[in-house]
C-alpha positions as CSV (number, residue, x, y, z in Angstrom):
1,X,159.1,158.5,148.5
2,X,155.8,157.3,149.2
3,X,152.8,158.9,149.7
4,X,150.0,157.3,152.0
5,X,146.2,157.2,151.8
6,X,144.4,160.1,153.3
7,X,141.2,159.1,152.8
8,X,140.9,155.5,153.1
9,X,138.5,154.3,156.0
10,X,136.1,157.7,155.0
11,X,136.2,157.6,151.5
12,X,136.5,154.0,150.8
13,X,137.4,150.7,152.8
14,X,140.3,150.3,154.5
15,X,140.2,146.5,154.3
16,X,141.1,145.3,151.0
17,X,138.7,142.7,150.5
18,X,135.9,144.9,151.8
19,X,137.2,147.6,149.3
20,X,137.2,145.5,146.5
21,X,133.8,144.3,147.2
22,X,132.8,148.0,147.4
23,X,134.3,148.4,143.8
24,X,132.1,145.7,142.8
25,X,128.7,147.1,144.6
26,X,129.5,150.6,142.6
27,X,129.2,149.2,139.2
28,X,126.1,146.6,140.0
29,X,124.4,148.8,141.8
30,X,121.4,150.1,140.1
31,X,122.4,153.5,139.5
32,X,125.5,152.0,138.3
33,X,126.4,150.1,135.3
34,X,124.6,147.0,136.5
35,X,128.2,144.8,135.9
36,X,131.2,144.8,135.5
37,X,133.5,145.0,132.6
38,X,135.3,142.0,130.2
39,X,139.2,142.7,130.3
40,X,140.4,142.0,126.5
41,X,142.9,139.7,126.4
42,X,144.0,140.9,123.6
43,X,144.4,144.7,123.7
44,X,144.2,146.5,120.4
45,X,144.7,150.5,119.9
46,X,142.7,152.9,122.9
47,X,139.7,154.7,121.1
48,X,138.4,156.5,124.7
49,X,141.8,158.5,126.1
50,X,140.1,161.3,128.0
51,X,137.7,160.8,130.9
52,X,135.8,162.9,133.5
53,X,134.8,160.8,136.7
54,X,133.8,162.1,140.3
55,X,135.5,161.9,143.4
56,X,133.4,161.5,146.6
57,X,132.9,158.8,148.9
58,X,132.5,155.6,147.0
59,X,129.0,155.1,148.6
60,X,127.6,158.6,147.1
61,X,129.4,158.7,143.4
62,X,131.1,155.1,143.1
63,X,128.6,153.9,141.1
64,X,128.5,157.4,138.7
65,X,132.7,157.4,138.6
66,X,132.1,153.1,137.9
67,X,130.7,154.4,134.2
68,X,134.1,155.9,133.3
69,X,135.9,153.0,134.2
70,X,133.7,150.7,132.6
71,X,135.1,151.8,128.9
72,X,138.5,152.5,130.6
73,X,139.0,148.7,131.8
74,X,137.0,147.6,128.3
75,X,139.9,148.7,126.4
76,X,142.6,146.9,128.6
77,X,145.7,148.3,130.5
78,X,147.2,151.3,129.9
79,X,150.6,151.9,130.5
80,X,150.2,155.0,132.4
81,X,147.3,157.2,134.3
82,X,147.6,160.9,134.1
83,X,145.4,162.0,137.1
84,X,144.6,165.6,137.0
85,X,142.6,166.5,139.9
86,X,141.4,170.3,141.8
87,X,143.6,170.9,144.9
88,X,140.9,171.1,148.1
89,X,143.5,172.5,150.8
90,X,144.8,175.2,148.9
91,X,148.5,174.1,149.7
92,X,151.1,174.0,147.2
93,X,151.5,175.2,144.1
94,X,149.1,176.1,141.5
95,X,149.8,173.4,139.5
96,X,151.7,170.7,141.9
97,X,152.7,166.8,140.9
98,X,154.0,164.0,142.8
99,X,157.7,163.8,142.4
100,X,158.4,160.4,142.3
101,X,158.1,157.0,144.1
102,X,154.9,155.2,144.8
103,X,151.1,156.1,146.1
104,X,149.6,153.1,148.5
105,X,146.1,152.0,148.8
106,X,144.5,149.2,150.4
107,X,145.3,147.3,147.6
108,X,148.8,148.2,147.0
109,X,151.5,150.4,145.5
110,X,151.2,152.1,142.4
111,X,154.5,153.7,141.1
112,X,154.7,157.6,139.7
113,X,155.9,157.5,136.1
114,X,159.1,160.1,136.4
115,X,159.7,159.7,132.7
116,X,156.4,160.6,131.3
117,X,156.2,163.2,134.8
118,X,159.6,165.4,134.0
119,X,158.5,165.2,130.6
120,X,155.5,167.3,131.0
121,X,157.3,169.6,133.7
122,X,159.8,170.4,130.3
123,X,156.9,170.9,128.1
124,X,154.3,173.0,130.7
125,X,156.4,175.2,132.7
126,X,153.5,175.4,135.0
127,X,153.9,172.2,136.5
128,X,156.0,172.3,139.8
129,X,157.0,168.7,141.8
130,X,155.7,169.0,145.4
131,X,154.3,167.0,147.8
132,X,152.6,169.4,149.9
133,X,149.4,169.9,148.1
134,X,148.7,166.1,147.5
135,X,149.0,165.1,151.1
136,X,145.8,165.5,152.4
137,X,144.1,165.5,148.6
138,X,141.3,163.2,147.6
139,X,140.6,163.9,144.7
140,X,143.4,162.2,142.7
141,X,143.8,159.5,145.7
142,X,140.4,158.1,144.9
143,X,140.4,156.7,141.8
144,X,143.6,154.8,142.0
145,X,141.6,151.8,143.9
146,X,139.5,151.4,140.6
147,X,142.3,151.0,138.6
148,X,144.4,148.7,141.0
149,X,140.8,147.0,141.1
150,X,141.3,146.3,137.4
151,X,145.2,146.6,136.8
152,X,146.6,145.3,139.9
153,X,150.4,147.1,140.1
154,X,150.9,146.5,136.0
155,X,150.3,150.8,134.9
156,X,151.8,153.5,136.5
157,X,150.1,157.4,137.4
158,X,151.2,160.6,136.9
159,X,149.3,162.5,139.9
160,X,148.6,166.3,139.2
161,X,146.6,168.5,141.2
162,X,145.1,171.9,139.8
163,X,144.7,174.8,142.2
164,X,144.8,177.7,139.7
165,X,141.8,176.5,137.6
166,X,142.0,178.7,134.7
167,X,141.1,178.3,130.5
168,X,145.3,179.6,130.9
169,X,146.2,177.1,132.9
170,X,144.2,174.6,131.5
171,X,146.0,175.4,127.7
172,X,149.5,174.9,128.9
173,X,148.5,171.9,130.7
174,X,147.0,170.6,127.4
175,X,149.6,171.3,125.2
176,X,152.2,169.7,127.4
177,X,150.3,166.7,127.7
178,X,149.5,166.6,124.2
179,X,153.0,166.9,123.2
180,X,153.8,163.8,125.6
181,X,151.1,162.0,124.2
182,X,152.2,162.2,120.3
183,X,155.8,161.9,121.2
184,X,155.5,158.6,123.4
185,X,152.8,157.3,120.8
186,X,154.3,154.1,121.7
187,X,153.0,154.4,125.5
188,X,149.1,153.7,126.4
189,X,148.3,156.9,128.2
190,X,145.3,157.8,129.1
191,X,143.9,160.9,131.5
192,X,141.6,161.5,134.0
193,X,139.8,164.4,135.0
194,X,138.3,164.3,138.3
195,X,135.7,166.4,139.6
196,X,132.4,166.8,141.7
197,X,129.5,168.4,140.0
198,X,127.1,170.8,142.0
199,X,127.3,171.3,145.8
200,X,124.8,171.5,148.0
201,X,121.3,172.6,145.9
202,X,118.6,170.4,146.2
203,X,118.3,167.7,143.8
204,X,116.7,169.3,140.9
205,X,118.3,172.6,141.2
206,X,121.6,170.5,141.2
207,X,120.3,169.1,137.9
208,X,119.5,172.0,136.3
209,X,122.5,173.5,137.4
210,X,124.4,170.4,136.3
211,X,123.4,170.8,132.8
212,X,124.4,174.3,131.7
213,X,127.9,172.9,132.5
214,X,127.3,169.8,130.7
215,X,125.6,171.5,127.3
216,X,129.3,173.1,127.5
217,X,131.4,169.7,127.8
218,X,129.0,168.3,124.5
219,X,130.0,171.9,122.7
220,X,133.5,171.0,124.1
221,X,133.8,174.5,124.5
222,X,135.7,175.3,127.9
223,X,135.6,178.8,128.1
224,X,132.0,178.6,128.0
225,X,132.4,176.2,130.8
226,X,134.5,178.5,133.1
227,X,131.9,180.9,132.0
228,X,129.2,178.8,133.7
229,X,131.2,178.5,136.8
230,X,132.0,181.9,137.4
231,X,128.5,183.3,136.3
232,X,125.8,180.9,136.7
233,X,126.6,179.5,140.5
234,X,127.3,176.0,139.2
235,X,129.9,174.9,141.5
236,X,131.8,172.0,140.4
237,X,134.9,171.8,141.7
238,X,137.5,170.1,139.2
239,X,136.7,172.6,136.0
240,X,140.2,172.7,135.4
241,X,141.0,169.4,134.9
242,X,137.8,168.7,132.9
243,X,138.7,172.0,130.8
244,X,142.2,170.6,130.0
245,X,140.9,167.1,128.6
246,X,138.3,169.2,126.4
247,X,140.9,171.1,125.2
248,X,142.9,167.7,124.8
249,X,139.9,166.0,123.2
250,X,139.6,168.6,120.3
251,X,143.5,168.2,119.4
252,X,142.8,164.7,119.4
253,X,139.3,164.5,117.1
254,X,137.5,163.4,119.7
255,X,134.1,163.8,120.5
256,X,132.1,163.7,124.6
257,X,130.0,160.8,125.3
258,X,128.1,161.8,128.6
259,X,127.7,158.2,130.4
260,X,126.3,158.8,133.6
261,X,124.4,162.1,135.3
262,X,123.4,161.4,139.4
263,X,123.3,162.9,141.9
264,X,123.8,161.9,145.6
265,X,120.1,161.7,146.2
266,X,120.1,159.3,143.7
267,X,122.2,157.3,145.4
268,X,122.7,157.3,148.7
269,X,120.0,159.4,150.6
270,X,118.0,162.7,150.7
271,X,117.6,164.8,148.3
272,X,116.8,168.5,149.8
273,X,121.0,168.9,149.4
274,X,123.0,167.0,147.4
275,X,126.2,167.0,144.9
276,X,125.7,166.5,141.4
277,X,127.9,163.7,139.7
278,X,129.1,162.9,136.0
279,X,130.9,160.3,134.0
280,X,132.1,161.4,130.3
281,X,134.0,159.5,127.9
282,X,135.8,161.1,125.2
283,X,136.4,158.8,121.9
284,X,135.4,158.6,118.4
């Protein structure tokens, strides 16, 4: 079973070498980084195991989602990705994975880790395996380039897409994954959440806006996040996934590091109406 890109040649390159030199651009760019990481060669134990990173074209939040994977890569390979990302197309389930097989890029094949997968299905009871809502889906499908950028084929994803983005949802889908987590302790896992920030406001109203959901991530408080979405007009669109690593960051002791906050008039063009973008880290 193998699921193909649906965004590549919009998103990001097509051609592997110009993709790859598109990775590169995002984190020396100067809204970016400025370089990229050093790989250990000797990997010792993951601090950072929870991450929020953006998901739009590589030319408009590349060089925001290149923060997140700056600490990720610092820390070496992990074993396995758990990608939790908002379903766009409404298809599916409300909370839908990728079965099994392998997800190809421009830059290869990355193969779903059943193990780890039917282990949370056990433990969640939410999660149903599905293809249908991840076929046209971008938001999980872009970041696998910038970890086959850094990884080549040696990790493996789990691929989970959110259309039912509630503090509910998001507390079974914790608690599954943080039952996984402590009972493969053996297994480097790490998780993403991905999600855009504000749509559409101009720049500083996307900032503003941006920050009453951000104040929430520090407080790691989630309902007070969801709160902000449904009340203040602040519409990012992956609040589930980034409510289910808060949750997962509290179980785990650990505190938000906010790396990056851009919007796209920051880096690629006007500012009268733009989307807000964020890189967090979660560690000690």
């Amino acid at each position: 079973m193998k699921r193909l890109p649906a965004v590549a040649g919009s998103f990001y390159e097509a051609d592997p070498v110009k993709l790859k030199a598109q990775i590169e651009w995002s984190f020396k760019h100067q809204v970016g980084p400025g370089y990229l990481p050093k790989i250990p060669q000797k990997k010792g134990p993951r601090d950072n195991l929870f991450f929020v990173v953006p998901h739009a074209g590589y030319i408009y939040s590349g060089q925001v989602a290149a923060y997140s994977y700056y600490h990720l890569a610092s820390e070496g390979k992990p074993d396995t990705v758990i990608i939790l990302g908002p379903n766009h197309s409404g298809l599916g389930s409300y909370v839908s994975a990728w079965p099994k097989g392998e997800w190809i890029t421009p830059l290869g094949n990355v193969t779903i880790d059943e193990d780890i997968l039917l282990q949370l299905v056990k433990e969640s009871e939410v999660i149903d395996l599905e293809e249908e809502a991840h076929i046209y889906e971008h938001s999980i499908e872009v970041q696998i380039p910038f970890l086959q950028y850094f990884f080549g084929d040696q990790f493996k994803i789990v691929p989970i897409a959110i259309l039912m983005q509630t503090p509910e949802i998001s507390e079974m889908l914790a608690q599954a994954i943080y039952n996984v987590m402590t009972k493969n302790n053996d297994k480097d896992i790490v998780v993403l959440a991905s999600s855009d920030m504000n749509h559409y406001d101009p720049h500083e109203v996307t900032l503003k806006k941006d920050e009453h959901a951000i104040e929430k991530i520090k407080d790691l408080d989630y309902k007070g996040l969801y709160e902000v979405v449904e009340e203040k007009d602040v519409t990012l669109c992956g609040y589930g996934p980034i409510m289910t690593v808060m949750i997962l960051a509290k179980k785990f002791g650990k505190k938000p590091y906010i790396l990056k906050h851009a919007t796209s008039g920051d880096t690629s063009g006007p500012k009268d109406s733009v989307v807000g973008y964020l890189a967090v880290r979660f560690g000690s």
